[in-house]
N, C-alpha and C positions, 0 to 999 in steps of 0.2 A: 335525608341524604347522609352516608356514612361520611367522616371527614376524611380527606387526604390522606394517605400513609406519608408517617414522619421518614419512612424510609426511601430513595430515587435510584432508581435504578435504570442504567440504560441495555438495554440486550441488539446486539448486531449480529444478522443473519447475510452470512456472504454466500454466495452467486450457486457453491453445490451445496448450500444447506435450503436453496428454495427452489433447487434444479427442475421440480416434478412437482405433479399433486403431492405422491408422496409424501413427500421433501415438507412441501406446504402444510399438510396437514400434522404432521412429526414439529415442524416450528411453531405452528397455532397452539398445540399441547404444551409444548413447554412454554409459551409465552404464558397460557390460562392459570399454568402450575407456580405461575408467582404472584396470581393477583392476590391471592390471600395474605400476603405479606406485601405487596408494592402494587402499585399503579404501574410499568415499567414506560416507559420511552422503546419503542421498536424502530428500529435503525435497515432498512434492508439496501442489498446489491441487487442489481438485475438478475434473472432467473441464468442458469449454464451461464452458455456465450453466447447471449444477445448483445451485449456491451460489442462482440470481436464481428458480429453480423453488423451490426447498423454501423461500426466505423469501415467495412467494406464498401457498404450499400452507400453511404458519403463519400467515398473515393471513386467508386463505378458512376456517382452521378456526377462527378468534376470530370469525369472525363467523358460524359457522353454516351454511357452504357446506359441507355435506360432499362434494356430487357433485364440488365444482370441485377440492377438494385432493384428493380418494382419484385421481381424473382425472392432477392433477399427478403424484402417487407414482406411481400404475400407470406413467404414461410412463416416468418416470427407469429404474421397476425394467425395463420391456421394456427400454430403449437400454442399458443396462449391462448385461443378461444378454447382450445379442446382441455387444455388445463381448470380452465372456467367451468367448462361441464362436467368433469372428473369430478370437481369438489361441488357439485349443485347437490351430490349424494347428503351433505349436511341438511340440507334444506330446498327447497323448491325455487327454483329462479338465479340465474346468474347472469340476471340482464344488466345491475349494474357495474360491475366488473367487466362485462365484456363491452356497454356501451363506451366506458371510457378507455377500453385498449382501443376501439374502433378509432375513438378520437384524438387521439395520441398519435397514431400511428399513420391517420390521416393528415396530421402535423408533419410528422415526417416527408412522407410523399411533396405536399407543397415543399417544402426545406429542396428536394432530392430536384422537383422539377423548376426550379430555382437555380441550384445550380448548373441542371444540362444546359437551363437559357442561358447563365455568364459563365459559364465555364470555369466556377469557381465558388466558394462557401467561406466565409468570414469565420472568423474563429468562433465568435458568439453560436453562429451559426449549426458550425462545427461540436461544440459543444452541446447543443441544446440536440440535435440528433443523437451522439455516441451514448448521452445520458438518459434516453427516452425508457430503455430497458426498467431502470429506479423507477418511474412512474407506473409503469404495466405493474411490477412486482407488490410496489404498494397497495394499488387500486385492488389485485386481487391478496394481498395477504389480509388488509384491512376488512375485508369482504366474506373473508374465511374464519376472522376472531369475529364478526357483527352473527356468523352463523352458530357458531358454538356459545351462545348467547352472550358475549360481552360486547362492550359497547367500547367500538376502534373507528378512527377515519384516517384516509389518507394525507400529509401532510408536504408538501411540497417543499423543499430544503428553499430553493429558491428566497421562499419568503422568511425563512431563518439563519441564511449563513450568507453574509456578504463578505466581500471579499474584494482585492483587489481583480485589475482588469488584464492578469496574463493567462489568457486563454488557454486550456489547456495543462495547465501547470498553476492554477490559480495560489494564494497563500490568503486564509482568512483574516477577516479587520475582527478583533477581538472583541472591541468595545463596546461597537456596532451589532455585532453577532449577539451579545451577551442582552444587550435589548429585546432586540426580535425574538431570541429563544425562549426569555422567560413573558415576556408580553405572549409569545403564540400558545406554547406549551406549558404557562403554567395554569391558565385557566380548566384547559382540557384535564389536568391532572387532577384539578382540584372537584371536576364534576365526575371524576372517573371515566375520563375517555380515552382509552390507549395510542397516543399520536403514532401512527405507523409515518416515518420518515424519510425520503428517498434520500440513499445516501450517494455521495458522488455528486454532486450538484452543488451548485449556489449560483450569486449574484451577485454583480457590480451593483453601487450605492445605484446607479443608475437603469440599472431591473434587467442589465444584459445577462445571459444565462452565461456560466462558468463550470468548470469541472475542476477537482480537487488532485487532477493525476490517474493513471489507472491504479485501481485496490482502493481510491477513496473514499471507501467508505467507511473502512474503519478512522479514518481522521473524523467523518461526519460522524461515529461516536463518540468518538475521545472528546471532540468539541464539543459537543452538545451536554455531555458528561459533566466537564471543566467549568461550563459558563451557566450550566442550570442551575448552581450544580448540583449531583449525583453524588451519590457514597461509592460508587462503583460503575465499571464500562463490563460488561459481560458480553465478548469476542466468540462466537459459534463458528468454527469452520470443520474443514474434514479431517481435522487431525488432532490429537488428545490435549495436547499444548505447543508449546518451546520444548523444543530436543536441543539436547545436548549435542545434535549434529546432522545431517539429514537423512532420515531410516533410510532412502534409497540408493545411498554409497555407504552408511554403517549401519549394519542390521542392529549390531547392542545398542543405537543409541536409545537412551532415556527421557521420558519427559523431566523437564524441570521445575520444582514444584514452586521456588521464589526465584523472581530477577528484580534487580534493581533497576530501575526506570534506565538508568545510565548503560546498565548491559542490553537492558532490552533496545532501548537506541542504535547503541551499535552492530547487535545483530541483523534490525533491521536495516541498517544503511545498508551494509555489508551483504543482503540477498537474504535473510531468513522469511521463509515463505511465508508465515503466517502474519507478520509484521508488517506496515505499510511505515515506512522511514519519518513520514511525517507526524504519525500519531500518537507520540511518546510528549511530545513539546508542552502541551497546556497541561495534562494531568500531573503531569511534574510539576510544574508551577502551583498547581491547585490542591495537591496532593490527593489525587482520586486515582486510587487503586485499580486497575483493567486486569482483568480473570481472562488468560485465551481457554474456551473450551469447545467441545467435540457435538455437533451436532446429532453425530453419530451415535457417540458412549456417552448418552444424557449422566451417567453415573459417575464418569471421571472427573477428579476434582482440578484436571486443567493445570495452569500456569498461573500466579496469581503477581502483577508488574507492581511494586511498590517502593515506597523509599530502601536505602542499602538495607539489605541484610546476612548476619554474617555466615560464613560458607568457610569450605576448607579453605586454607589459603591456595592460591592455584588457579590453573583455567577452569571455565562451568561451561565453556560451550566452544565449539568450532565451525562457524558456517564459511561459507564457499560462494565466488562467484567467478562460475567455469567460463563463463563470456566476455571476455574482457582484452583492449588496446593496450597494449606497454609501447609509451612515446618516448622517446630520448631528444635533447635538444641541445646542442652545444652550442655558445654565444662566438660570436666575433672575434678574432683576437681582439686585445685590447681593450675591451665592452666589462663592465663588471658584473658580475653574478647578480648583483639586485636586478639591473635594468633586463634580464634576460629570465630571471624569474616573474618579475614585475608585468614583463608585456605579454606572456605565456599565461598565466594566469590571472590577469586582466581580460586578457581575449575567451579563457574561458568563463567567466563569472560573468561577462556581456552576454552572453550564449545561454546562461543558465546551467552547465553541462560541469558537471560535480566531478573531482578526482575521487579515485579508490585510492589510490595510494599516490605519496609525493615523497620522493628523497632529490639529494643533491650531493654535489663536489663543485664545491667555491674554488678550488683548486684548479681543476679541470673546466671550470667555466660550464657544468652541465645539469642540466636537472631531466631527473627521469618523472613520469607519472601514468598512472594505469585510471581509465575510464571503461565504460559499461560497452558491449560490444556494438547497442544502439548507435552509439552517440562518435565511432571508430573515424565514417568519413567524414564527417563534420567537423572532426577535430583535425584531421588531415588539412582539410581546405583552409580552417582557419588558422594552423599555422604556415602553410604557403603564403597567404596572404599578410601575415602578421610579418613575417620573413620580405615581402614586396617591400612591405610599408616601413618598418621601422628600422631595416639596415642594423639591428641589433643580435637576430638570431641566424645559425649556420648551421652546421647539418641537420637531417630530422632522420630520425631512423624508428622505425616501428614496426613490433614483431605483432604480425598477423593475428593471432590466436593465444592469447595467455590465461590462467588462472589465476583470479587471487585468494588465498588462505587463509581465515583470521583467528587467535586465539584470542576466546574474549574470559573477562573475567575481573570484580572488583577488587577481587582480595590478592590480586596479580602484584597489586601497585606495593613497594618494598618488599615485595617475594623473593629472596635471590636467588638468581638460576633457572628461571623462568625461561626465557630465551634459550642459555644452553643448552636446555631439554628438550627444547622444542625443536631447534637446528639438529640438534644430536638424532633426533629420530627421526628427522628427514634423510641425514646424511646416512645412519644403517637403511634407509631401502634407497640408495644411489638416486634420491629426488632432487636435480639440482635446483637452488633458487637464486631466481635470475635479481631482486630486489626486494630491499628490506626496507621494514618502515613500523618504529612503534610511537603514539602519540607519546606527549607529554604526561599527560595524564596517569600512565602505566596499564591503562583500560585494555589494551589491546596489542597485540603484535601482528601485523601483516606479511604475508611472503607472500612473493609473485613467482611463480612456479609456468613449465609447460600445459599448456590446458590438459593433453592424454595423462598430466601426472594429476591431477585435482583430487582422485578419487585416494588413490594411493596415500597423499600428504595428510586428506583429512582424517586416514583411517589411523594413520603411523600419530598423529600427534593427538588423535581420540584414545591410542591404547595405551602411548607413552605417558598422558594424567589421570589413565585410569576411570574414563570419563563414564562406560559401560557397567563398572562396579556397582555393587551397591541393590 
């Protein structure tokens, strides 16, 4: 038996890099094209939108629809069996793959008629349906490297990534994780067997199924990356890297060829698509480098996320998030700005429900703050009720539809005039901005803009640093 490669690498294929046979077969290649150098760890998403069918097909069965969800499943189970027989072209037989979508998807069914009898689905529940899609993708991507002769099994995250018990939004136990990864997957490494991994999934200490968020699956590489650990997270999606803004409000923008784990963080908070907000946290700790690249342009060398490195001084990127609540809140007379900050953003931290932006006037007794357009009436309701209950908050005013802007950039921080560049070339195209907000840090500057103006802001402060140069 050959030994281990001293090298670990993990590879994640998200949702349109395994869309099709195609897809599948195009990933199988490049997975085979690095065993010569590594063993890799294969990390996948559910195929398209499966993930967007089975959380239907859980909602139609809480209420009673059975024709509309058994409709849903019937579809997924024909498109996946038929994907099964596409790739039988490798080799003869695609019984195992398809037995175990059969049985997967037969899980679901129970789960769905489950809920038409209570009228209702537990989160565990709920989770272990929306993430069924990971298991199908696995079964057959592992199915497709076992045909091109190497030697792959499906791996069930579950049994590798514990986590706490908030359903839905889970956050991984480290510790705990870092046990089961290297107990499941380091053996398999070490006999050459490439763990094909369902990403999006886990599990409470207590074996309840969990989900990491939607896009979780690149968090189930970075993790797996961080606690094995890996030299590198190698990120496949449909697009060449990190832009310096997004090609389909600025045609110049550019891929970025380094970010610092800290920029790459705050793009993804901030809505850059290829980013999942939570997958930056461990490999910075551990300092494992994540390459985003193109499933598409196997030849581009990507985005490659590591400790600082240094860059002009100035912004490296400007991402956008056009969906977005501007709340305004003024306290009581008489009430101090802490106690009105303090219940405001206590009620939202109970919620889980993340600000875009926060400024204030102690003055004026007011704090403004911008959330995701999801989370618009929820935030409503909770502060109506925050307002019932604590006699501490007075007006609430909240503009329907806004944009937020973000300049990001390391080498921002002591940059002078930063800002006025930025403002300066909002204000030549008459973009007015409704709120400002740059951290402590220097990392970033925020503006909250009209949503119709989003396009406009990002294009005016991509050309004002010159971001398309180059």
């Amino acid at each position: 038996m050959r030994p281990p490669s001293a090298t670990k690498r993990v590879l994640k294929f998200g949702g349109t890099s395994l869309g099709s046979a195609d897809r599948i077969r195009s990933a199988a290649q490049l997975i085979a094209g690095q065993v010569a150098e590594t063993v890799p760890v294969v990390v996948v998403s559910a195929m398209g939108s499966t993930t967007d069918s089975l959380v239907r097909a859980a909602n139609a069965a809480q209420l009673g629809e059975q024709e509309t969800w058994r409709e849903l499943i019937d579809s997924l189970e024909r498109e996946h069996l038929e994907v099964c027989s596409d790739l039988a072209d490798f080799s003869p037989g695609a019984e195992e793959p398809a037995a175990a979508i059969l049985s997967h998807l037969r899980a679901v069914r129970e789960l769905c008629q489950v809920a038409g009898a209570e009228r209702g689905l537990s989160g565990t529940q709920l989770d272990e349906i929306s993430s069924t899609g990971e298991l199908l993708s696995a079964a057959i991507t592992a199915d497709t490297l076992n045909k091109l002769g190497l030697a792959a099994c499906a791996v069930d995250a579950k049994q590798i990534i514990q986590t706490d018990g908030r359903f839905g939004r889970a956050m991984v136990a480290a510790q705990a994780s870092e046990h089961l990864i290297r107990g499941r997957l380091s053996p398999l490494l070490a006999d050459r067997v490439i763990p094909v991994v369902t990403g999006f999934r886990g599990a409470t200490a207590e074996g309840s199924c969990t989900t990491l968020g939607r896009g979780g699956s690149d968090s189930t590489a970075t993790i797996i990356g961080a606690l094995l650990p890996a030299d590198e997270v190698w990120i496949y999606t449909d697009v060449a890297g990190v832009m310096t803004a997004d090609p389909r409000l600025v045609p110049s923008a550019k891929v970025i060829p380094f970010l610092s784990y800290r920029e790459a963080l705050e793009l993804a908070f901030f809505g850059a698509r290829v980013l999942h907000p939570n997958s930056m946290d461990l490999p910075r700790h551990h300092d494992v480098r994540v390459r985003i690249l193109s499933s598409f342009e196997p030849v581009s060398q990507g985005t490659v996320i590591g400790p600082k490195v240094k860059s002009r001084p100035g912004v490296r990127a400007v991402v956008d998030t056009r969906d977005a609540r501007l709340f305004t809140v003024g306290g009581v007379d008489g009430v101090a700005f802490t106690r009105v900050g303090t219940a405001v953003l206590g009620g939202l931290e109970a919620e889980g429900i993340p600000t875009l932006i926060v400024t204030q006037s102690s003055a004026d007794n007011v704090i403004c703050f911008a959330v995701s357009g999801e989370h618009g009436k929820r935030v409503r309701e909770i502060l109506r009720k925050l307002r019932d209950d604590t006699g501490v908050l007075g007006e609430i005013e909240v503009t329907s539809k806004a944009g937020i802007v973000v300049a990001v950039g390391d080498s921002m921080r002591g940059t002078p005039g930063i800002a006025a560049k930025l403002f300066g070339a909002l204000a030549e195209r008459n973009i007015n901005v409704v709120a400002i907000s740059q951290g402590s840090s220097e990392l970033s500057v925020s503006a909250a803009v009209r949503a119709e103006d989003v396009a406009a802001a990002v294009n005016a402060i991509h050309d004002a640093f010159e971001l398309g140069a180059g």
